[in-house]
Backbone as a chain_set.jsonl record, in Angstrom:
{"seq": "XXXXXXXXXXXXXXXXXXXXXXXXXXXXXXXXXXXXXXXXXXXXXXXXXXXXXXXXXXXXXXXXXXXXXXXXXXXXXXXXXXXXXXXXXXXXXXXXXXXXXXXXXXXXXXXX", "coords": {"N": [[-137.974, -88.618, 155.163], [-137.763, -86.026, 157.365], [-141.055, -84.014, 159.269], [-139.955, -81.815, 159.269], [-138.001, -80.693, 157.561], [-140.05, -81.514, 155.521], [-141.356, -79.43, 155.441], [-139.972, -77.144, 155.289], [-139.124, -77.361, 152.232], [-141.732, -77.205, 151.706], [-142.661, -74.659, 151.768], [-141.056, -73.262, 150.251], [-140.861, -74.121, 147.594], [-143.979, -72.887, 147.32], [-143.309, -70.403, 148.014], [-141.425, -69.782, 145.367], [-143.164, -70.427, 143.588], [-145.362, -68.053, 144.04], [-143.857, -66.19, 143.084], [-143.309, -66.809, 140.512], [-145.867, -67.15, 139.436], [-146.43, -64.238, 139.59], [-144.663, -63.266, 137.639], [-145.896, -64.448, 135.564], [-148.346, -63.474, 135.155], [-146.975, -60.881, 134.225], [-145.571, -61.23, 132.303], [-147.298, -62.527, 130.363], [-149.357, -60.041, 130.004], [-147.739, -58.286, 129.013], [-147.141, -59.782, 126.231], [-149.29, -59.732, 125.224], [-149.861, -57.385, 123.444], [-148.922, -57.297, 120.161], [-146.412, -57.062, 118.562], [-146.497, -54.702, 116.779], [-148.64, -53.248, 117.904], [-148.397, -50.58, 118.743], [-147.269, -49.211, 117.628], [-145.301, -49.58, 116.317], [-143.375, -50.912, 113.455], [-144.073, -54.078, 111.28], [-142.176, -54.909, 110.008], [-139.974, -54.135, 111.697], [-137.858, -55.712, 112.938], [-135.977, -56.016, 115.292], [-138.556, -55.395, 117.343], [-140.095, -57.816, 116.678], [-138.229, -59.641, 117.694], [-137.49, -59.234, 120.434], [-140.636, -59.816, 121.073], [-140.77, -62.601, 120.595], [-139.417, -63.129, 122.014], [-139.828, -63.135, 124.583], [-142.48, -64.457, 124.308], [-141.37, -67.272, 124.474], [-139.65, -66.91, 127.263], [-142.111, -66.656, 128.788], [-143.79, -69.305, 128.283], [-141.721, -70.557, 129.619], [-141.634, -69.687, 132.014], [-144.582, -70.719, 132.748], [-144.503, -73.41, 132.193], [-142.307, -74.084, 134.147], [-143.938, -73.454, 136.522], [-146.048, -74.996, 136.355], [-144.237, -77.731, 137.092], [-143.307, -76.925, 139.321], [-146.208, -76.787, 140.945], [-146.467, -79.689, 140.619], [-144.617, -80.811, 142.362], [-145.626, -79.804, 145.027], [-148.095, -80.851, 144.621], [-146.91, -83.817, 144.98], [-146.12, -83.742, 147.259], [-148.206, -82.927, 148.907], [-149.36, -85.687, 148.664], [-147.532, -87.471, 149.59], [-145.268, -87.997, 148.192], [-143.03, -86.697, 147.746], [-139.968, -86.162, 146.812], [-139.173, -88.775, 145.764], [-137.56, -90.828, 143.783], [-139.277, -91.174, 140.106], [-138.878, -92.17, 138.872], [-137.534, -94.678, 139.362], [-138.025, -95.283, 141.948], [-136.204, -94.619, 144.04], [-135.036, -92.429, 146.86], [-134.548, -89.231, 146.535], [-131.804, -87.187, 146.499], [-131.214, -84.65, 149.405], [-129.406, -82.377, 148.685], [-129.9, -82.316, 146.021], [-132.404, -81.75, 145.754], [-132.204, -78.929, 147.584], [-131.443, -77.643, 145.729], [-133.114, -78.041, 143.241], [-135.997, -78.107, 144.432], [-138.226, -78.972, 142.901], [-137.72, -81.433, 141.655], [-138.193, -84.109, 140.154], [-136.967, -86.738, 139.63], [-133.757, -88.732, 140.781], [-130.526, -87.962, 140.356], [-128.866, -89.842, 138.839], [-131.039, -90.889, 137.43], [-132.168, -88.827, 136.551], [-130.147, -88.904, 134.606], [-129.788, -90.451, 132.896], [-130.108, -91.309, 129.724], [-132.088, -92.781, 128.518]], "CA": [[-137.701, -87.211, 155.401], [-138.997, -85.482, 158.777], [-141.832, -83.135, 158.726], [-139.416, -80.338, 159.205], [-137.677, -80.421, 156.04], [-141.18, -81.475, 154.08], [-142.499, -77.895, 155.841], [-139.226, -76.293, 154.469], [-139.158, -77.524, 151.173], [-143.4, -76.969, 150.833], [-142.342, -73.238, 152.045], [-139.752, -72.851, 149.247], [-141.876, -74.11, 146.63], [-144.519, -71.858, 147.887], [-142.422, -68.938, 147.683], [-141.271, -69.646, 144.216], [-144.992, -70.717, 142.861], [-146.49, -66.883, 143.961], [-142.899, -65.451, 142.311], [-143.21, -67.018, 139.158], [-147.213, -66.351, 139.319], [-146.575, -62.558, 139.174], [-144.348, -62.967, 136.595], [-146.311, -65.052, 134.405], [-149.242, -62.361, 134.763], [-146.068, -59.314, 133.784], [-145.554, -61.38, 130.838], [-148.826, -62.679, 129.355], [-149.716, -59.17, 129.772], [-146.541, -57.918, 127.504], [-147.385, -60.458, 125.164], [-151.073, -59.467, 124.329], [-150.136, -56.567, 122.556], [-148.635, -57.621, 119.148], [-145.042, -55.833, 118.032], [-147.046, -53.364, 115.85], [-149.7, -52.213, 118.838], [-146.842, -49.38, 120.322], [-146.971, -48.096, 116.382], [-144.156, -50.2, 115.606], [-144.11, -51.457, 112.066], [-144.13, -55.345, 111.245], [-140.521, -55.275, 109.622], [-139.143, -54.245, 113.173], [-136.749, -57.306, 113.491], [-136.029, -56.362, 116.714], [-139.435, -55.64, 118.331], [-140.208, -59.16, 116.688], [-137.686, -60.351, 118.337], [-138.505, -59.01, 121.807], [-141.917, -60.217, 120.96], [-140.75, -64.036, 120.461], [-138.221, -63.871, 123.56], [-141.481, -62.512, 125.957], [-143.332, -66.231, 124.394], [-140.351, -67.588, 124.928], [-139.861, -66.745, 128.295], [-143.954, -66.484, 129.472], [-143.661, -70.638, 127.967], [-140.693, -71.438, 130.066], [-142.331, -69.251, 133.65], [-145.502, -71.663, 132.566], [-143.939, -74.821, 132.512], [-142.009, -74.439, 135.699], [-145.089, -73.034, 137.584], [-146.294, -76.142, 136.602], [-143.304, -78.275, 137.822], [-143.503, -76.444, 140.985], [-147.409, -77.211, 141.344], [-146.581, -80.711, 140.661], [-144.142, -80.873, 143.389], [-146.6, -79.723, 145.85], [-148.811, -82.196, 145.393], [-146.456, -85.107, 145.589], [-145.519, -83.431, 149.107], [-149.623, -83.377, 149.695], [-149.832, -87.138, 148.559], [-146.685, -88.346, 150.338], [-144.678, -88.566, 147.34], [-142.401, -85.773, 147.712], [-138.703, -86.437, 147.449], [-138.881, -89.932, 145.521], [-137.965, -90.688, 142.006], [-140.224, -90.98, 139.874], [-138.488, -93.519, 137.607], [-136.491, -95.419, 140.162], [-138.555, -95.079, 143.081], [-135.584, -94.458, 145.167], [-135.022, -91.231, 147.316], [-133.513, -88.0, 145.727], [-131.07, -86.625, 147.911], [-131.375, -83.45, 149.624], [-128.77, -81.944, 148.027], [-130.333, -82.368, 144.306], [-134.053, -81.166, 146.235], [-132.072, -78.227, 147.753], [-131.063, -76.818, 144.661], [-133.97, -78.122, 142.683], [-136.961, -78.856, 145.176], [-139.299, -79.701, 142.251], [-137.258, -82.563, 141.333], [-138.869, -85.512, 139.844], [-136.145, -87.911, 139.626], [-132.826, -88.588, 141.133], [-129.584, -87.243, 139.419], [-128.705, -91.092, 137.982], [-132.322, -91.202, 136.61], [-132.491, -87.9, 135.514], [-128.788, -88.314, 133.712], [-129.776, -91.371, 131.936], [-130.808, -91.265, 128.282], [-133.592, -93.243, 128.481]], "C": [[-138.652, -86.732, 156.504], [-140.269, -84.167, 158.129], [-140.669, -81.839, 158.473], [-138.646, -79.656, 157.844], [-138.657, -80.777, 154.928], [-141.544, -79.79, 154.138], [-141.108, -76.735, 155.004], [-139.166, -76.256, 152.699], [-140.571, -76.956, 150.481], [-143.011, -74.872, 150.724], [-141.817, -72.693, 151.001], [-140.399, -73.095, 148.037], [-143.086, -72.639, 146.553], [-144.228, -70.908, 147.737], [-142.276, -68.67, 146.278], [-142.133, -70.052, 143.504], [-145.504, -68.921, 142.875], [-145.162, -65.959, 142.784], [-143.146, -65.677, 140.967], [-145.062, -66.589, 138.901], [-147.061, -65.069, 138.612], [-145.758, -62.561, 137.753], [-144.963, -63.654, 135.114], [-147.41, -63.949, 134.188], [-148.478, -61.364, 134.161], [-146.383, -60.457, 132.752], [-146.512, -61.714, 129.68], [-149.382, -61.463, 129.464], [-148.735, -58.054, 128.701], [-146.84, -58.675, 126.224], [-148.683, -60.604, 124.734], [-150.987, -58.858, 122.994], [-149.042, -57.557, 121.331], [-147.295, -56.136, 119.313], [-145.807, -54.743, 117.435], [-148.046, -52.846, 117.03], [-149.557, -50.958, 119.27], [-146.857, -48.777, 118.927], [-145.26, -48.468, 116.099], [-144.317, -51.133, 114.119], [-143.738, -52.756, 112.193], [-142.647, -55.739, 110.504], [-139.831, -54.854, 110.755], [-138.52, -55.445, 113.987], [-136.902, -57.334, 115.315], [-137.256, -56.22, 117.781], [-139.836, -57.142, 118.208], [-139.391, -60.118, 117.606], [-138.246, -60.481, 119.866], [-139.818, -59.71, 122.025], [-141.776, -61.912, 121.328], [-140.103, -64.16, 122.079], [-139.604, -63.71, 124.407], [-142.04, -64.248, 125.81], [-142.332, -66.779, 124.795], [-140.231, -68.643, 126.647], [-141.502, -67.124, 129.072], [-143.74, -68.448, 129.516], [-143.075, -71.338, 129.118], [-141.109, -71.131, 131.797], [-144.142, -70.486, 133.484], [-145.272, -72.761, 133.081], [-143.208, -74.867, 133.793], [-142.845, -74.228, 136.372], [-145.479, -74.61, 137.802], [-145.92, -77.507, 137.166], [-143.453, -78.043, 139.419], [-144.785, -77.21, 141.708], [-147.246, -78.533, 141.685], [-145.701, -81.022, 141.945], [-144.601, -81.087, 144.83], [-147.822, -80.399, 146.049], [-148.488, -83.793, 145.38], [-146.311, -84.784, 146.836], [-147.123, -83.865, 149.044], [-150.075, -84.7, 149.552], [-148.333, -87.859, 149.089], [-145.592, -88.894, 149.582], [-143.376, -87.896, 147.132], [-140.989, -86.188, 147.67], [-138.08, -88.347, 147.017], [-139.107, -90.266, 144.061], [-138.771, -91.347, 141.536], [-140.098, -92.005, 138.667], [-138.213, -94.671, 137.995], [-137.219, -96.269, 141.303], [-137.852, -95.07, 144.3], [-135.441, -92.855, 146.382], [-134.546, -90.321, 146.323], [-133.314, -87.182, 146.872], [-131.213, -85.147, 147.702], [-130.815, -82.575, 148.897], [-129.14, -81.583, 146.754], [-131.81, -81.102, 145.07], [-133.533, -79.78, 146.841], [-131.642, -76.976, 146.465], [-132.54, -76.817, 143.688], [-135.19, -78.933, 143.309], [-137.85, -79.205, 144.076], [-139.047, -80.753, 141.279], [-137.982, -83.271, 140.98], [-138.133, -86.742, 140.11], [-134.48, -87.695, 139.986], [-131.863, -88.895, 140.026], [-129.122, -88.745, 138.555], [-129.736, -91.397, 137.069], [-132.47, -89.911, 135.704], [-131.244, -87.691, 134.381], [-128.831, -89.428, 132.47], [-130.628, -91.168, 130.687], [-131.916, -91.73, 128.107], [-134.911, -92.779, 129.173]], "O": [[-139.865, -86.921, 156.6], [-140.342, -83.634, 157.022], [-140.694, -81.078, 157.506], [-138.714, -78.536, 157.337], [-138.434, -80.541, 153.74], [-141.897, -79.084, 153.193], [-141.366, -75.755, 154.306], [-139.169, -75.21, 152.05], [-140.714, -76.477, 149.356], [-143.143, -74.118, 149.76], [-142.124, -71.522, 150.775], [-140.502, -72.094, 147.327], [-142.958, -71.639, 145.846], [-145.067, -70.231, 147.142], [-142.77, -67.653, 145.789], [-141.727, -70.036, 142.342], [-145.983, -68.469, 141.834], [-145.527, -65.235, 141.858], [-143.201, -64.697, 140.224], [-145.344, -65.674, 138.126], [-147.402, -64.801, 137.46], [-146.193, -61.895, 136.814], [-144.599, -63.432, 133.959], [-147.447, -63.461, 133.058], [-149.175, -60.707, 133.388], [-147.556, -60.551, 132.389], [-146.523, -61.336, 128.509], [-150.407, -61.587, 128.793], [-149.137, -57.257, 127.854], [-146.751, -58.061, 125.161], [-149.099, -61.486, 123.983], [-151.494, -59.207, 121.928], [-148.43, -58.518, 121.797], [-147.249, -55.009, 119.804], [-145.467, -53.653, 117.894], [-148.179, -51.629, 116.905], [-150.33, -50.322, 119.986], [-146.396, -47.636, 118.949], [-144.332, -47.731, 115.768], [-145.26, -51.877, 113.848], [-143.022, -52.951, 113.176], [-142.178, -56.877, 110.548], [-138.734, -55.412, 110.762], [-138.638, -55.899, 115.125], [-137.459, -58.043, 116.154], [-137.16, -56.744, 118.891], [-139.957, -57.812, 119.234], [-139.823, -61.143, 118.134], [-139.011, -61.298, 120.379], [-140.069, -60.169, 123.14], [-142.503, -62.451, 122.163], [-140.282, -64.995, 122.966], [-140.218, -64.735, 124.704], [-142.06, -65.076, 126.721], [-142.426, -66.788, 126.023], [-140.428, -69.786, 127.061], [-141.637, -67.998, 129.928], [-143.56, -68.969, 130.616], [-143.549, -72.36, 129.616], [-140.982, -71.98, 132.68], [-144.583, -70.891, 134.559], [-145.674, -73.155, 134.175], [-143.537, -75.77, 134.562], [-142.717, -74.989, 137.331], [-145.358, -75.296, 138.817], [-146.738, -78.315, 137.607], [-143.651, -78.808, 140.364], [-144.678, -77.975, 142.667], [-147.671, -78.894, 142.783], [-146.38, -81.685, 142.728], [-144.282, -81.98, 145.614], [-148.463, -80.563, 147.087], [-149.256, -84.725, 145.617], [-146.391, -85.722, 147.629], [-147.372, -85.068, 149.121], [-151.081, -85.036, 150.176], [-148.253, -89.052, 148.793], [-144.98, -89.904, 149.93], [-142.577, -88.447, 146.375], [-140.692, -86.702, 148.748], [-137.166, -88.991, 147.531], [-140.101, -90.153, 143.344], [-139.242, -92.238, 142.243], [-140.907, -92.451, 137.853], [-138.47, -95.676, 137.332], [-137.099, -97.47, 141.546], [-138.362, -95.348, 145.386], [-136.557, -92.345, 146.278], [-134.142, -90.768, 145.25], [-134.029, -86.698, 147.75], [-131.301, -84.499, 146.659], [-131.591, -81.817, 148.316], [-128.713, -80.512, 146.323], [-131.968, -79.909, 144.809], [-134.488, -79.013, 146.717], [-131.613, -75.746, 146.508], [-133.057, -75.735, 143.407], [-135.468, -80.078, 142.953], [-138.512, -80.141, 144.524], [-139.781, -81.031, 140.33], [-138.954, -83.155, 141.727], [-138.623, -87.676, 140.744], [-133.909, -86.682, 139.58], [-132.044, -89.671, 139.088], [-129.07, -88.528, 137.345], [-129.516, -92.049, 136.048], [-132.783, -89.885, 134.514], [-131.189, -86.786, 133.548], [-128.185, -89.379, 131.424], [-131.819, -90.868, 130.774], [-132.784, -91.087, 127.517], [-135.97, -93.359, 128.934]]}, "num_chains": 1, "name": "protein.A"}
């Protein structure tokens, strides 16, 4: 892969690393207070609920941040763009939709 599409892809990562950032700070800051903090009582199904979707969510903006990160430093170690099971390429196509790919769509479809 030329530099020009590593510099696009690091860009795009990049972008969606500071996006999900902010939102991991909105939500670990929603999810301090406890359902009852707002003077909601503890049988409030649905603030509980709200409460679980926020971990939920906060969990799932976590774990991709982290995906992302990892991405960025296979690009900074030269690894960017090669599965990770296989060790064959992963085509643009898969990396344009999902640049923090690990493994190409045969590796990532297999059960094992």
């Amino acid at each position: 892969m030329n530099r020009s599409k590593l510099n696009k892809y690091e860009q795009k990562l990049v972008s969606m690393l500071v996006r999900l950032r902010g939102d991991v700070q909105f939500l670990a800051s929603e999810t301090k207070s406890t359902p009852t903090a707002d003077g909601i009582e503890p049988h409030d199904f649905v603030a509980d609920d709200l409460y679980q979707a926020d971990q939920m969510l906060l969990s799932n903006e976590v774990n991709l941040s982290e995906e992302i990160q990892g991405a960025l430093d296979r690009l900074a170690m030269g690894k960017f763009g090669v599965c990770e099971k296989c060790g064959e390429g992963i085509a643009e196509q898969r990396l344009d939709a999902i640049p923090y790919a690990r493994r190409c769509i045969a590796c990532a479809s297999s059960v094992s």
